[in-house]
N, C-alpha and C positions, 0 to 999 in steps of 0.2 A: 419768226417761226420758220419760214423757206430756208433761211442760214440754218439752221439747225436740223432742218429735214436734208439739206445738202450735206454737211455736217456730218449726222448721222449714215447714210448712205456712203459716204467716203471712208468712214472708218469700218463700215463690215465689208466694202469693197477689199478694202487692204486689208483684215483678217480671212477673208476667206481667200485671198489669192497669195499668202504665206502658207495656210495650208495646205494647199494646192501643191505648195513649194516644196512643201515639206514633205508631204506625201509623192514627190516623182524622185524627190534624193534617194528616199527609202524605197522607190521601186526599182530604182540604177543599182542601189546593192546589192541587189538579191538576184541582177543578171550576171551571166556568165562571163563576160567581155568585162565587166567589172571586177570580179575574182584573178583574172587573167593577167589584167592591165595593172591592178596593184601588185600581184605579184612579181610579175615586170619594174615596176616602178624598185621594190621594196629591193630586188636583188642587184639592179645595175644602176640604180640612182639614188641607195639608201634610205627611200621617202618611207620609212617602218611606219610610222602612224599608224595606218589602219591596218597593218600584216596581220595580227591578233584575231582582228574581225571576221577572216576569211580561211583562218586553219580551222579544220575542225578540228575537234574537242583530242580524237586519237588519230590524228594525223603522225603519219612516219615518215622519217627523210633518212633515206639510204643513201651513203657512196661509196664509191667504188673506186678504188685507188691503187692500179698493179691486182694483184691477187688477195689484197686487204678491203673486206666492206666492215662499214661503220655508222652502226644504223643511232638514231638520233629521235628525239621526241619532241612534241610543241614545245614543253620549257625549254629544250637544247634550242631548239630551234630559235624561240623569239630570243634569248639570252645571246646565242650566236649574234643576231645583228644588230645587237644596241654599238658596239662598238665600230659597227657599217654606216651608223646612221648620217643622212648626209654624203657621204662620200659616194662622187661617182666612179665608178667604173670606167678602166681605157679599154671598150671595147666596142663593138655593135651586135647589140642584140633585138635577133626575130625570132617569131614562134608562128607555128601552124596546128593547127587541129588536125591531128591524125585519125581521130575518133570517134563521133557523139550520136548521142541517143538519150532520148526524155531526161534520164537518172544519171546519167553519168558520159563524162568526155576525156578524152589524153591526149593535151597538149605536147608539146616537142620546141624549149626552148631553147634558143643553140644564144654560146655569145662568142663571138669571135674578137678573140687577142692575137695580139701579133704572134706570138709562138705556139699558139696552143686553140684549142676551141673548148669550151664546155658543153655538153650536153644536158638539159635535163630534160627527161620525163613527170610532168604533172599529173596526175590525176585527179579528177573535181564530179565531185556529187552534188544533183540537187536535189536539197535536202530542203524541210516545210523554212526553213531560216535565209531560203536562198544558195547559191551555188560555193559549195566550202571545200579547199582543199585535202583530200585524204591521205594522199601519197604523193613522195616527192624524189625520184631517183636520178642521183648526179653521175656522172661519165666523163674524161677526157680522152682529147684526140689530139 
């Protein structure tokens, strides 16, 4: 009887601390450093996986190219990187927060190439699903 009251005890230890588990994965998504860092991941290191997760629904991606913009939509968008996937990028890239408050932030992601730098401007809402990207404006220098 003790085996089996040990037993039982071990097995709702380990369901409830898969829960637990499960429940802080799903509170890491819905922060902003998490939208940030996949979007990081998704553009300089290919890792698409979870990109989908973190556009919102009418997110826009503008660029800017000479006197030519070229605005673009979630399906351009996720369609754009299936053939990025994997592949890393020869560059270094940082970003900074240039702007936040409760609802909304605009990061400033730079990647530096040997000839060239990119610039982008993010912009991320948080919205009842967590922080989701709505807008995405590309630049080079």
């Amino acid at each position: 009887m003790k085996t089996l009251k040990i037993l039982t005890a071990a097995l709702v230890l380990a369901f409830t601390s898969s829960a637990f588990a499960a429940e802080e994965v799903k509170n890491e998504k819905l922060q902003m450093n998490y939208t940030i860092q996949t979007y990081i991941d998704a553009i300089a290191h290919g890792k698409i996986k979870d990109l989908s997760e973190i556009l919102d629904k009418d997110v826009k991606h503008t660029v800017t190219t000479g006197e030519k913009v070229i605005n673009y939509t979630r399906a351009d968008i996720l369609n754009s990187m299936q053939p990025r996937k994997n592949i890393e990028q020869n560059c270094s890239t940082t970003y900074q927060v240039l702007e936040i408050n409760s609802p909304q932030a605009i990061i400033k992601v730079l990647m530096k190439y040997d000839t060239f730098t990119k610039i982008t401007l993010v912009n991320i809402a948080n919205t009842k699903n967590g922080w989701k990207i709505t807008n995405i404006t590309d630049s080079y220098m």
